[in-house]
C-alpha positions as CSV (number, residue, x, y, z in Angstrom):
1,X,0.0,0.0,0.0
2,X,2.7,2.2,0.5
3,X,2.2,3.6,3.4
4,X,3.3,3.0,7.3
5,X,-0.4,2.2,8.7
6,X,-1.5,-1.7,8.5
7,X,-3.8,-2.5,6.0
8,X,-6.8,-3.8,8.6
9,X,-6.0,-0.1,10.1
10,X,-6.3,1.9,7.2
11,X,-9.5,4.7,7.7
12,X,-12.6,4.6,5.1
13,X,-15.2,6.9,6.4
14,X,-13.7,7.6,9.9
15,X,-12.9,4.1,11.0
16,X,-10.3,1.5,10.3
17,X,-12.2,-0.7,7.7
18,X,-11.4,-3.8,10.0
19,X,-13.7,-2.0,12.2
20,X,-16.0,-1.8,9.1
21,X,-16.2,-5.9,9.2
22,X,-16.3,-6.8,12.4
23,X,-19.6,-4.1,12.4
24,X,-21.2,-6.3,9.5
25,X,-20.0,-9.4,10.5
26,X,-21.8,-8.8,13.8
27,X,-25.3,-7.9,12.6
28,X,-25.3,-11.3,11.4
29,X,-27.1,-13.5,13.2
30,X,-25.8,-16.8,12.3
31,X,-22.7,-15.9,13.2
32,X,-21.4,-17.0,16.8
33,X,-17.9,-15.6,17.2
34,X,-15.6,-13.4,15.0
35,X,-12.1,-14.3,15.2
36,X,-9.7,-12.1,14.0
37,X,-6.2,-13.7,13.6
38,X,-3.2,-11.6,13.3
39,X,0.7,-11.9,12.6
40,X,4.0,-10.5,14.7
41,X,4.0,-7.9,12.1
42,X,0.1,-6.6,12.7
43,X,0.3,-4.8,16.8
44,X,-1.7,-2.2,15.9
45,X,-4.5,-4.6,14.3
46,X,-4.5,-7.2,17.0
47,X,-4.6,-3.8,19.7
48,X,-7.9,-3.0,17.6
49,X,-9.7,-6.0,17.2
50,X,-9.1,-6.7,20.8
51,X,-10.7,-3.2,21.7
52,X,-13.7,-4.0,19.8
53,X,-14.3,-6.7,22.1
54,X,-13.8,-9.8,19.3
55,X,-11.4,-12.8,20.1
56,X,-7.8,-12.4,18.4
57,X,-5.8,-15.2,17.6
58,X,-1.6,-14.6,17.0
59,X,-0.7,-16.8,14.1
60,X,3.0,-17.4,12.6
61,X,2.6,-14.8,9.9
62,X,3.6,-17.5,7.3
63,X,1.1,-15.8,4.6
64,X,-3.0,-15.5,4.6
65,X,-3.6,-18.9,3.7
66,X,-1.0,-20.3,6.2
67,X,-2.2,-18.8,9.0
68,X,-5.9,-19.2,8.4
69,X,-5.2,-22.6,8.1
70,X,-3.5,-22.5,11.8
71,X,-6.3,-20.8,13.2
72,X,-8.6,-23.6,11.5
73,X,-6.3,-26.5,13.3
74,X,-5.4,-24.5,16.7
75,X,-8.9,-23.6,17.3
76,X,-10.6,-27.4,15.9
77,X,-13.4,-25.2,13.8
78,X,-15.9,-26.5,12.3
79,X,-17.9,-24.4,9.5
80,X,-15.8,-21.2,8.9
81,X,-16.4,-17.8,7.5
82,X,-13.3,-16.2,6.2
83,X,-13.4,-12.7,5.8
84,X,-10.0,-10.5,4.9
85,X,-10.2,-7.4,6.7
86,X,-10.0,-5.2,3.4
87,X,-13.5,-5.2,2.7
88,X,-15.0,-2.1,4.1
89,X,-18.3,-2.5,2.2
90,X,-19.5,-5.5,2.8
91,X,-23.2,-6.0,3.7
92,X,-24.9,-7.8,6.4
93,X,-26.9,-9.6,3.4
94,X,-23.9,-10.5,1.5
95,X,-22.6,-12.6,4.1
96,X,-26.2,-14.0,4.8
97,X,-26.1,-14.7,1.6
98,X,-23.2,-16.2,1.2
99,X,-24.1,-18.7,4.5
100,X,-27.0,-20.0,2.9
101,X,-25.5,-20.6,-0.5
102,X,-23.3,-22.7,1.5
103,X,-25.3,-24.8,3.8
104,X,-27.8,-25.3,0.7
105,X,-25.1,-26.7,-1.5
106,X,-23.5,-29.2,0.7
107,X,-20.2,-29.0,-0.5
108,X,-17.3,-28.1,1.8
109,X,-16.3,-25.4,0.7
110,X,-17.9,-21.7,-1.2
111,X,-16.3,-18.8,-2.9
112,X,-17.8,-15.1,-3.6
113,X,-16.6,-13.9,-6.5
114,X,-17.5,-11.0,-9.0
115,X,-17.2,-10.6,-12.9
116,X,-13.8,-9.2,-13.9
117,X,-15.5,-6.7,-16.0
118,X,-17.6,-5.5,-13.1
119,X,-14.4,-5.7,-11.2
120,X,-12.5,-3.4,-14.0
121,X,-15.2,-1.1,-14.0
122,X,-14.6,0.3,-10.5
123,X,-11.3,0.9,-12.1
124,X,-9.8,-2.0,-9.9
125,X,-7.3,-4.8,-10.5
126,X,-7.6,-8.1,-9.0
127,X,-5.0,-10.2,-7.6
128,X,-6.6,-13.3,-9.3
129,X,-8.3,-14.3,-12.0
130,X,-10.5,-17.7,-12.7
131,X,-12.0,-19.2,-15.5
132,X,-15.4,-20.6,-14.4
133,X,-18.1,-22.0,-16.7
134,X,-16.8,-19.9,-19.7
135,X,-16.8,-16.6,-17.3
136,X,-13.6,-14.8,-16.0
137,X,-13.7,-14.1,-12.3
138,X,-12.0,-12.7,-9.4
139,X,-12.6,-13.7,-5.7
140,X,-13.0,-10.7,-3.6
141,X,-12.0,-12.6,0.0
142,X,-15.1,-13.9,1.3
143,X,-14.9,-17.9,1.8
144,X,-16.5,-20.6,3.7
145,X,-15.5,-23.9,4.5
146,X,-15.3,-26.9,6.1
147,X,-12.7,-27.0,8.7
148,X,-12.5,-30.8,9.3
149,X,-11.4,-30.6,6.0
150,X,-8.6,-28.1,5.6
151,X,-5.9,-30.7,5.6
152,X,-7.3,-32.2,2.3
153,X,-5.1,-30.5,-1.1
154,X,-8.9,-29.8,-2.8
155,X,-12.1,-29.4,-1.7
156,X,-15.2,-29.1,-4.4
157,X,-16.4,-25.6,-4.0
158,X,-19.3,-23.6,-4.5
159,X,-19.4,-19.9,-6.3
160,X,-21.6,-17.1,-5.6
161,X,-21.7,-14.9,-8.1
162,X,-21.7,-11.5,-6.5
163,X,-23.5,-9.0,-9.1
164,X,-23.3,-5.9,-6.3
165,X,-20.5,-3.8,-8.1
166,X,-20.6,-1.3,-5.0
167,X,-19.8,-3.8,-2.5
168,X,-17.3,-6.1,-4.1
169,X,-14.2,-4.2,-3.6
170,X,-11.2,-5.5,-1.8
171,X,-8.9,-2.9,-0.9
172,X,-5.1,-3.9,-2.2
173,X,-3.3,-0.6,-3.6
174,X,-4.3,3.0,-2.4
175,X,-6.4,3.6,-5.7
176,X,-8.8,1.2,-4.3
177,X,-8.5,2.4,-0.6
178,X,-10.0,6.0,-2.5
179,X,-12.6,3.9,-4.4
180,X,-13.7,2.4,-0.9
181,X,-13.6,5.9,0.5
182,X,-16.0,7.7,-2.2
183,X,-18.1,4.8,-2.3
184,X,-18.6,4.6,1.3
185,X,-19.2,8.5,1.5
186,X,-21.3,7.9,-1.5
187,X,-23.7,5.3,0.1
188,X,-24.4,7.4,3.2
């Protein structure tokens, strides 16, 4: 990003946007505890989440997918949401959404993804790109899964198909951290 502030920490609208997830995450009901697992080079992040009154869990900092995997193992869960903490305008009903895609499909695992061209037209660049059904998309860090299962190499997964362009952006360079900021201005 470019700058000396942690990404969770980084301000959209007045408050860090992990503050921004941990608010949406919590006005859904299915959802029992929030987690928020942080690395030795994150202080200021695990200082936060701990003073929004979540759990915080200190992983290795080997990488995202490393350390969510630890927290997965250390902590013996069962379904799990994974949410990165660089999605400031995530809904409520996204995430509902995105539980009950799961559950109905049965599979053991679920990604939300967008279009790359409604991606692009925020004027955004995605990390990743996947060919699915004949469609180009890019996962924009909401995931479910099956923890009993995150020791297995691949797990048949579920897509939902986000079609919310507003909502759908994950913060990575500062170009999309003053997207988030004019659409989260925007939307009040």
């Amino acid at each position: 990003m470019g700058v000396n502030v942690e990404k969770p920490m980084l301000q959209v609208d007045g408050k860090p946007m992990l503050q921004h997830v941990i608010e949406t995450l919590s006005q859904v009901q299915s959802i029992k505890r929030i987690i928020v697992a942080t690395g030795p080079w994150t202080p200021n992040t695990t200082v936060e989440a701990g003073r929004l009154g979540v759990e915080v869990l200190a992983t290795p900092g080997d990488g995202f997918e490393e350390d969510m995997r630890f927290a997965i193992r250390k902590l013996s869960l069962e379904d799990v949401l994974v949410v990165s903490a660089d999605l400031p305008l995530i809904t409520p009903a996204i995430i509902s959404e995105a539980i009950a895609k799961y559950r109905k499909s049965g599979k053991p695992a679920l990604a939300v993804m967008a279009k790359l061209e409604d991606y692009e037209h925020l004027g955004a660049k995605p990390q990743y790109v996947f060919e699915v059904d004949g469609q180009r998309l890019t996962p924009i860090g909401i995931n479910l899964l099956n923890g009993r299962r995150i020791d297995e190499k691949e797990l048949d997964q579920e897509i939902l198909l986000l079609d919310s362009p507003d909502v759908i952006l994950n913060v990575n360079n500062p170009r999309e951290l003053e997207l988030a900021r004019k659409k989260s201005t925007a939307t009040k």
